[in-house]
Structure formats: C-alpha cells, structure tokens
C-alpha positions in Angstrom: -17.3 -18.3 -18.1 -15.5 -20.3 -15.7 -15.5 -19.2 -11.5 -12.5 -19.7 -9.7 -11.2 -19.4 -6.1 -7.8 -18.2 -5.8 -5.9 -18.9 -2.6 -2.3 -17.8 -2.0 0.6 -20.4 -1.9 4.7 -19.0 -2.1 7.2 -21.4 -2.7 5.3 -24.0 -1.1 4.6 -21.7 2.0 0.8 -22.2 3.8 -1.6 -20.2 3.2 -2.0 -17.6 5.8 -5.6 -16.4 7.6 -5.1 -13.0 6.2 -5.1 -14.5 2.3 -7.7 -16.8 3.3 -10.1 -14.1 4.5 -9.5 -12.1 1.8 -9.6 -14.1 -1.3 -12.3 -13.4 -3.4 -13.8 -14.6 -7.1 -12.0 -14.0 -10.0 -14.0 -13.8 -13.5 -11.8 -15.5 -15.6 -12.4 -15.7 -19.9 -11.0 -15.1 -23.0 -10.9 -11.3 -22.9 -9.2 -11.8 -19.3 -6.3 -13.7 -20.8 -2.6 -12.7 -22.2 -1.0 -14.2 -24.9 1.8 -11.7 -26.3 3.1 -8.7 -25.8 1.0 -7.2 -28.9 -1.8 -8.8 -27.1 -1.1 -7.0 -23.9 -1.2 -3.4 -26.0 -4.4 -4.7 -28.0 -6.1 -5.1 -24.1 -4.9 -1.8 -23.0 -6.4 0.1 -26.2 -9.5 -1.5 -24.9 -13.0 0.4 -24.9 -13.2 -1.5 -21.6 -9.9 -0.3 -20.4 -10.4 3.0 -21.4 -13.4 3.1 -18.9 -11.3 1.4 -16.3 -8.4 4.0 -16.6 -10.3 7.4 -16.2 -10.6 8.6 -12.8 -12.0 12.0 -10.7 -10.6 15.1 -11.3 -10.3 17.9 -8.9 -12.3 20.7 -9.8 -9.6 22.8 -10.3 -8.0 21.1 -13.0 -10.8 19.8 -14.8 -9.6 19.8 -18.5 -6.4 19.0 -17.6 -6.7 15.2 -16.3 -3.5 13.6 -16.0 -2.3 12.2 -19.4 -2.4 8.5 -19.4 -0.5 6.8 -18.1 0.0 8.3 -14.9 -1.4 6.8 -12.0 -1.9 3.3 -14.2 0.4 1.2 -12.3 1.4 -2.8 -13.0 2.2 -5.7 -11.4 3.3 -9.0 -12.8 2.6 -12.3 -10.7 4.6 -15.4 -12.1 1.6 -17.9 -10.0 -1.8 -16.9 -11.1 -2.8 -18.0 -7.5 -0.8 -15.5 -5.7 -2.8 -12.6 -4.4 -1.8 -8.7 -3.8 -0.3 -9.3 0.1 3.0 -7.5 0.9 5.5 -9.7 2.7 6.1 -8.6 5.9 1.9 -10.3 6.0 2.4 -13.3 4.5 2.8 -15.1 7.4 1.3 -18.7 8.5 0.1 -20.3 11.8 3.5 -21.5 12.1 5.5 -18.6 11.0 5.8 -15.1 12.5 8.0 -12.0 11.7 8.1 -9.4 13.9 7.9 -6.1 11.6 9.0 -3.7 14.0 12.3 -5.2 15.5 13.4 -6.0 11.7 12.4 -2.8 10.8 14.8 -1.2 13.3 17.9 -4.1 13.8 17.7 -3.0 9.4 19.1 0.6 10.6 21.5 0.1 13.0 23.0 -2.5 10.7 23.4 -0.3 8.0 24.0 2.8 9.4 25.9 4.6 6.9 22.6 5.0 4.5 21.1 7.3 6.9 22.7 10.4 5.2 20.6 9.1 1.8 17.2 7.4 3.3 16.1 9.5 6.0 12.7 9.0 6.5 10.9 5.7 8.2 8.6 5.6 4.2 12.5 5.3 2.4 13.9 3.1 4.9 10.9 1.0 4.0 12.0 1.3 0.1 15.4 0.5 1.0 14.6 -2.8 2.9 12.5 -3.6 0.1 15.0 -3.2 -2.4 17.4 -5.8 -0.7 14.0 -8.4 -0.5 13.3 -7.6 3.4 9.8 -8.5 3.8 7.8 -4.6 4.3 4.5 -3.5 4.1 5.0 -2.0 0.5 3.7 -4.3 -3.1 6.2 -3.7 -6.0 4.5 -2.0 -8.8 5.5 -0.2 -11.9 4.2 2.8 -14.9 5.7 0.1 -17.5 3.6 -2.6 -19.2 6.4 -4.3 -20.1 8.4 -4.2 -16.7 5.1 -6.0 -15.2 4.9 -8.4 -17.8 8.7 -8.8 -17.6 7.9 -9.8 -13.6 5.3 -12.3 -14.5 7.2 -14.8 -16.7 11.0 -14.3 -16.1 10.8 -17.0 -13.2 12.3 -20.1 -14.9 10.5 -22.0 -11.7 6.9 -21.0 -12.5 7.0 -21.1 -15.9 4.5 -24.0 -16.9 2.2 -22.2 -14.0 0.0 -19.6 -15.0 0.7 -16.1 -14.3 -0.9 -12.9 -14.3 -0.8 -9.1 -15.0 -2.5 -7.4 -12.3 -3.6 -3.0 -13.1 -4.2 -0.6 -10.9 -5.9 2.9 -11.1 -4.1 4.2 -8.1 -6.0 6.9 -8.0 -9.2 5.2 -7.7 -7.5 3.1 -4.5 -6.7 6.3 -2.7 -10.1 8.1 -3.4 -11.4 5.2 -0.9 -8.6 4.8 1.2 -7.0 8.2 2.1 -7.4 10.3 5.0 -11.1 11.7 5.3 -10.1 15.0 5.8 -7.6 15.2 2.6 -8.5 17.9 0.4 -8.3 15.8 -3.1 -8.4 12.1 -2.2 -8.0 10.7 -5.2 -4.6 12.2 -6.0 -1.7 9.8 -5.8 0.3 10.4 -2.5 4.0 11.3 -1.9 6.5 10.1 0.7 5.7 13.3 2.6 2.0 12.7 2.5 0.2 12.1 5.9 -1.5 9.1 5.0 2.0 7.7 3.7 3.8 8.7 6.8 1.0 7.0 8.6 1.5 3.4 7.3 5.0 3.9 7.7 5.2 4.8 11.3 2.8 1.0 11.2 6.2 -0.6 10.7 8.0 1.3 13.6 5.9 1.0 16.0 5.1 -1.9 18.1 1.8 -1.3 19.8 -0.9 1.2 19.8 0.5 3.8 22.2 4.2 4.1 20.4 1.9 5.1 17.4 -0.7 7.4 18.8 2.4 9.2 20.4 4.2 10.1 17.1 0.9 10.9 15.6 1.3 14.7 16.2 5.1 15.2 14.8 3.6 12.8 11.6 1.1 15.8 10.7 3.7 18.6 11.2 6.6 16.7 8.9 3.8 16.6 5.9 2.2 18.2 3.8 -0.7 19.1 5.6 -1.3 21.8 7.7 -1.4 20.8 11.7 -4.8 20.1 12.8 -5.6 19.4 16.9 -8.7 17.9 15.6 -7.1 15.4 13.2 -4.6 14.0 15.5 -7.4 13.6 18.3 -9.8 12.0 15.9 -7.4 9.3 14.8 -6.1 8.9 18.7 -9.4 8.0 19.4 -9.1 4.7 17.1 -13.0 4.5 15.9 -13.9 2.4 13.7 -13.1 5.1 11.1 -9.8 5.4 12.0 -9.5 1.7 12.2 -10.3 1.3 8.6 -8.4 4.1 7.3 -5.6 2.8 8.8 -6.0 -1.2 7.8 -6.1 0.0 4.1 -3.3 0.4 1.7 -2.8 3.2 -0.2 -0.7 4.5 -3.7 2.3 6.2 -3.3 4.8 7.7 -5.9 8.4 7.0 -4.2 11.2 9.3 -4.2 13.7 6.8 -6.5 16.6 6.9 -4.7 18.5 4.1 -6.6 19.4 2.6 -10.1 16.8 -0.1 -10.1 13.9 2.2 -9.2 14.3 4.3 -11.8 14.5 1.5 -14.7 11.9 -0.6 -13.0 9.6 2.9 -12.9 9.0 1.7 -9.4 5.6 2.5 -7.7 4.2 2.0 -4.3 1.2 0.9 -2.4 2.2 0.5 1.4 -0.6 -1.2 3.3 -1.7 -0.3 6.6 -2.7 -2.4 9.5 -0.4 -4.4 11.9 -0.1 -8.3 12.3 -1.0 -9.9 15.6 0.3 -13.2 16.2 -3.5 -13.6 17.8 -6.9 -11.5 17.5 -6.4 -8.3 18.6 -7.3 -8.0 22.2 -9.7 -4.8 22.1 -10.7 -2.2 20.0 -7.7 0.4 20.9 -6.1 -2.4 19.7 -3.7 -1.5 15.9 -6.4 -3.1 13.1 -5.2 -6.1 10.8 -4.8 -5.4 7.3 -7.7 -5.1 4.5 -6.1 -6.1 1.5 -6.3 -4.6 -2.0 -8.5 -7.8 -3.2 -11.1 -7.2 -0.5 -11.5 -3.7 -0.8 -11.8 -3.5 -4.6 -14.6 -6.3 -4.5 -17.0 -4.5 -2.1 -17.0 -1.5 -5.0 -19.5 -1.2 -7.9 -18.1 -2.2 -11.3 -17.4 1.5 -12.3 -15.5 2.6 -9.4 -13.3 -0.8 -9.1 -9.5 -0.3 -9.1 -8.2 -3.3 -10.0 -7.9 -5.5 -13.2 -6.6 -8.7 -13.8 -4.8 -10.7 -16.7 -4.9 -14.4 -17.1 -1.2 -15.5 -18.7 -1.1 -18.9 -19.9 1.9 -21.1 -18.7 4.1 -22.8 -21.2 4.2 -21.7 -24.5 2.5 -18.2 -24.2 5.0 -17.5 -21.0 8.0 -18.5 -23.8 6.8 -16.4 -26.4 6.3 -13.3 -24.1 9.8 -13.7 -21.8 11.5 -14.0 -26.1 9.3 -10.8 -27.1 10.1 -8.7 -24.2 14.0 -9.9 -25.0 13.7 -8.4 -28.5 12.3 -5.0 -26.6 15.4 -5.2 -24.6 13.2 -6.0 -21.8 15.4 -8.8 -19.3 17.1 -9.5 -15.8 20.1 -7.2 -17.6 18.3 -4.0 -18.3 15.6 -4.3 -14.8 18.3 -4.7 -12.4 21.4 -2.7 -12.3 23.3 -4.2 -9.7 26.5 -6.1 -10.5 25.7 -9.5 -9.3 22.6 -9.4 -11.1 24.8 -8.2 -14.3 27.4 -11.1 -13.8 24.4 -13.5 -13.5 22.8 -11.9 -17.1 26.6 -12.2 -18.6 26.8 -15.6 -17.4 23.6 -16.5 -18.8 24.0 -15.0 -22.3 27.4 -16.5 -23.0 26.4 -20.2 -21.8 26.1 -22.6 -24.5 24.7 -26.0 -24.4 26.8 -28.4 -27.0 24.6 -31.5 -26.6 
C-alpha cells in the first residue's frame, strides 16, 4: 500500500492555505482504483460499500430506511490531486475574490430571474450554473454522471482522476444544527442550516449576519426559537464550527441541466479573510469536507475515494459511458453546449 499526499493545483493555479491545511492521507491500492464502467458497478456492489452506504435512521421510520441510492451522492475529479474545495475558496496569496460583492453585482445584473430564483440558497444555484465561483461542490445521485465528470476533460486525460462518494447523510449527522431534530436527514433549500450558509455569501462581516439570523429561523422549517438565535449570536466556539462546516443539500432543480445531471448540493460554511481573522466574533474560515471526514472513526466516515488511471482506462471509460449515452450532449442541455457536441460528432479527420 502506497501513502500519498494530495495537494490541490487548478489549471496551474497555487495552492491556497485553506487546501494546504486541509489535505490529508489518502490510502491508495488496488481495490481503491477504477478501471471501467463494469468496474465502477463491481465496487459499488461491494461488501465494503455496502457498509459505507448505510446510515442512522430516525426512530420513527426504522424499517423503512431510504432505499439506496438516496443520499449516495458522486463527484467526478478529472486531477486525482484536486481536493473537495468549492470555488468561491480556492483562492491563493495572490488572488482574492470577494464573495459578497459578486454575490450581489450577480442580481442586479440579471434582474429578470428574480421572479424564478428567489431565495439567496437558488441564487447560489443559479451563479453556479453559469461557472460563478460559490460556496456550493457539484455532486450528483448518478454513477455515471460522476464518472462522466472525471474523464470527459480532453486536457487531463493522461492525469489521473478520481470518483469521489458521499453518504450525505452521514456529513450532516456531524455538521447540522445541534438543536435539529433528525440530523442526519439530508437538508432542503428551506432548511435552517442551508439558509445559514447561504446568508455566508451575502453578508460581509459578522454583524450583517447576526442581524438576519432571526428572519433566517422564521423563513424555514423550523419553529422560531429565542434561544437558538441567541446561541448562535453569541459565536462560541460551537457556533463557530457549525458554521465553518459544509453540509448536504437536495436543491430545488430549477433548470434543464440540474435535472439530467441529478444535481446535488453540499454548500460549505465559513467565510474567507484575506488575513487571520481578527477576534473570535470574527465569521470562522471554512473546514473542508477532507478534514472533517478524517478526524471520524472508520465506521462513521462519509467519504470514499476512487483512483482512475490516466490514459487508456480514462479512454475506455469516456467510449463506455458514450455507448450508455452518457456525453457533453445528453449532461448539458444548453444550445452552445449542443452546437459544440454537433460540431464534435460530425468532424472528421482525413489524414
């Protein structure tokens, strides 16, 4: 068994402190590697995976789990080095984006979607959707649309990618809102915890967010608690965690390319400071998926990982998951990405 570090490099971008302070060991071997499609299947029919994929069960609908594969969500990486990091944080000591003016200039320049994304948690899906750098991580219910993801990029393709899993429920049984009544169930756009990390991206400092804390709790789906909103006002180091961690969230898809990608969610909290912050009351940086997942004991980690060989196994996979019907045409719906796919399929080389 070989131990590697993984660090995070995009396009040639640096590596950011965030990444670095958050990379951690990756157990790489055979069984940790994909080679085809059927291969990817095989691992998912796993004994092992079967372990990885169960989760708790409120007591009221014990019996009645949710049938896999709810809440198993995917993510394809084309650069096995690449870590988990949404983009508004992958910033470098000579970069800096500031979330909350983009977040805002993004409405007022296109106004007229307001009458379809109303909420700050859509906006965010909306920005997202046109490549906008947000505090939400691509994921999807579909194998194949994650696999898709990690070995369409022509650029990357002698570079080894990866399949990255997640039990979402597992994630939010550690990082939702103490007081939530079933923590491990996968939250909705109206959740307070999502409404939470949102508000993150639309608020610039510490008291903008404190001060829309109470309206948060009455637009959920929770119940208005005094006690809640002056607990998390308070910005212990409870609070401070809760709100540094991402969590899973099952989006309201509100256009064509959601709803063939089987789009899913996690929107991480904290906030990035172009320094350390300055005191405690102070909006926490980020904890990444990575970190969180490696603290946890083997039985209660969300996260798996899926070596994919650059080269020939990326080749064979990207011409398998053709054959499903699985490409640029049938993932995005837009027209230029439809005139690029036509273009594509009806160029032929003569030498």
């Amino acid at each position: 068994m070989t131990m590697i570090w993984f660090r995070v490099t995009r396009h040639g971008e640096r590596l950011n402190p965030i990444e670095l302070v958050n990379a951690r060991v990756i157990e790489m071997n055979e069984s940790k590697h994909i080679t085809s499609v059927a291969d990817a299947i095989n691992k998912l029919d796993s004994d092992e995976f079967r372990e990885f994929r169960t989760s708790e069960v409120p007591d009221y609908r014990i019996g009645t789990e949710y049938k896999y594969p709810f809440g198993i969500w995917f993510r394809g990486l084309p650069d096995a080095e690449w870590t988990l990091v949404p983009g508004i944080f992958r910033q470098s000591e000579h970069e800096y984006i500031e979330e909350t003016s983009m977040f805002h200039h993004f409405q007022l320049r296109v106004s007229e979607q307001r009458h379809t994304y109303q909420s700050t948690f859509d906006w965010l899906c909306l920005m997202q959707h046109y490549d906008v750098p947000t505090r939400l991580l691509d994921w999807s219910e579909s194998v194949l649309i994650g696999l898709f993801f990690a070995v369409d990029d022509s650029r990357q393709r002698d570079v080894d990618g990866k399949l990255c899993v997640l039990n979402a429920r597992r994630l939010n049984k550690r990082t939702t809102h103490s007081s939530r009544q079933h923590p491990a169930n996968i939250c909705t756009p109206t959740s307070f915890d999502s409404l939470v990390r949102a508000q993150l991206a639309a608020s610039r400092n510490v008291e903008r967010f404190q001060g829309a804390l109470p309206k948060l709790l009455v637009a959920s789906d929770r119940n208005s608690d005094d006690a809640i909103v002056e607990a998390d006002k308070a910005m212990g180091l409870a609070t401070q965690k809760w709100l540094a961690s991402p969590i899973a969230v099952f989006p309201s898809r509100l256009n064509g390319r959601m709803i063939l990608q089987s789009s899913m969610f996690t929107i991480h909290g904290g906030k990035w400071h172009r320094g350390l912050p300055q005191s405690d009351k102070e909006l926490p940086r980020p904890l990444s998926l990575e970190s969180i997942d490696a603290e946890l004991p083997a039985d209660e980690r969300f996260l798996q990982t899926y070596v994919i060989p650059g080269g020939k196994c990326k080749t064979k996979i990207r011409d398998e998951l053709m054959t499903l019907g699985i490409h640029s045409g049938s993932v995005f719906p837009e027209i230029d990405k439809q005139a690029a796919y036509i273009k594509e399929q009806w160029r032929f080389s003569l030498a």
